[in-house]
C-alpha positions in Angstrom: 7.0 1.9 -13.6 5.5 3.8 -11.6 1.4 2.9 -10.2 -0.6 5.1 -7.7 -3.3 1.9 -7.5 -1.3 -0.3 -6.2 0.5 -0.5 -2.7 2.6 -3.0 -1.5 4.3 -3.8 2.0 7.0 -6.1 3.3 7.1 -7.2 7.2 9.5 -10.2 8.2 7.7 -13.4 9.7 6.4 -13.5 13.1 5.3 -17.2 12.9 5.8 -19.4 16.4 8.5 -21.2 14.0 10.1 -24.7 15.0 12.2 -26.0 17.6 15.1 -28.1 17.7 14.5 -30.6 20.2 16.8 -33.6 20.9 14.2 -35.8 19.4 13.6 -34.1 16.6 12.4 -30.9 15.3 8.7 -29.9 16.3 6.5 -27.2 14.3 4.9 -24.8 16.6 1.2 -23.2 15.6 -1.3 -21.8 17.0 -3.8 -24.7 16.7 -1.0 -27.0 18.5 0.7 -24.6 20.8 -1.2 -26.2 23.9 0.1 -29.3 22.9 3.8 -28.3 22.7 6.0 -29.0 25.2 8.8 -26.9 25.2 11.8 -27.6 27.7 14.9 -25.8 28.5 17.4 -27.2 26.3 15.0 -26.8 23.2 16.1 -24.0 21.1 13.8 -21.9 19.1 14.3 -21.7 15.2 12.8 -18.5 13.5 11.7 -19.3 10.0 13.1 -16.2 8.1 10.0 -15.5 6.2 8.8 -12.8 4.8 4.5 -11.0 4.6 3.7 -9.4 1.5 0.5 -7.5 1.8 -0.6 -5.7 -1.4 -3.2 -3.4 -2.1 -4.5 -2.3 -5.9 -7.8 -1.1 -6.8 -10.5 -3.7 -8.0 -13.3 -3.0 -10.6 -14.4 -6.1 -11.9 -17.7 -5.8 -9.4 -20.7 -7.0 -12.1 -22.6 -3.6 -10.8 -19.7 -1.5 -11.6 -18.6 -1.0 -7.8 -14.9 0.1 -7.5 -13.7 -1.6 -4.5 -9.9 -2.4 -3.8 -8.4 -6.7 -3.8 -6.6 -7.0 -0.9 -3.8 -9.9 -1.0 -1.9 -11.5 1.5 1.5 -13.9 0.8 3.0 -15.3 3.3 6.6 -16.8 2.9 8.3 -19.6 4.7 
């Protein structure tokens, strides 16, 4: 099926990830990265995860306004 108002793209994670620590695992964001401690025996874990962004033409403006809904998925 073929749909010239609708564009998807696929980009692989780029999140901080986690880290296996020797107490534990730790989850590393942005919101929490100053509070990380990270030392040299702690090995960084990439989540694998995937970024969908999608693109498809909207018209369900009340005034009739064709605009285009933008989505974003992220998957961990």
């Amino acid at each position: 099926m073929s749909d010239d108002s609708l564009f998807q793209a696929y980009f692989d994670c780029n999140c901080l990830g986690t880290y296996s620590t020797a107490s534990g695992t730790g989850v590393a964001s942005l919101g929490t990265l100053k509070h990380l401690v990270v030392h040299p025996t702690d090995k960084r874990v990439e989540c694998g995860g995937s970024v969908k962004v999608t693109a498809e033409m909207d018209s369900s403006h009340p005034a009739g306004i064709i605009g285009q809904k933008i989505s974003v998925h992220i998957y961990h």
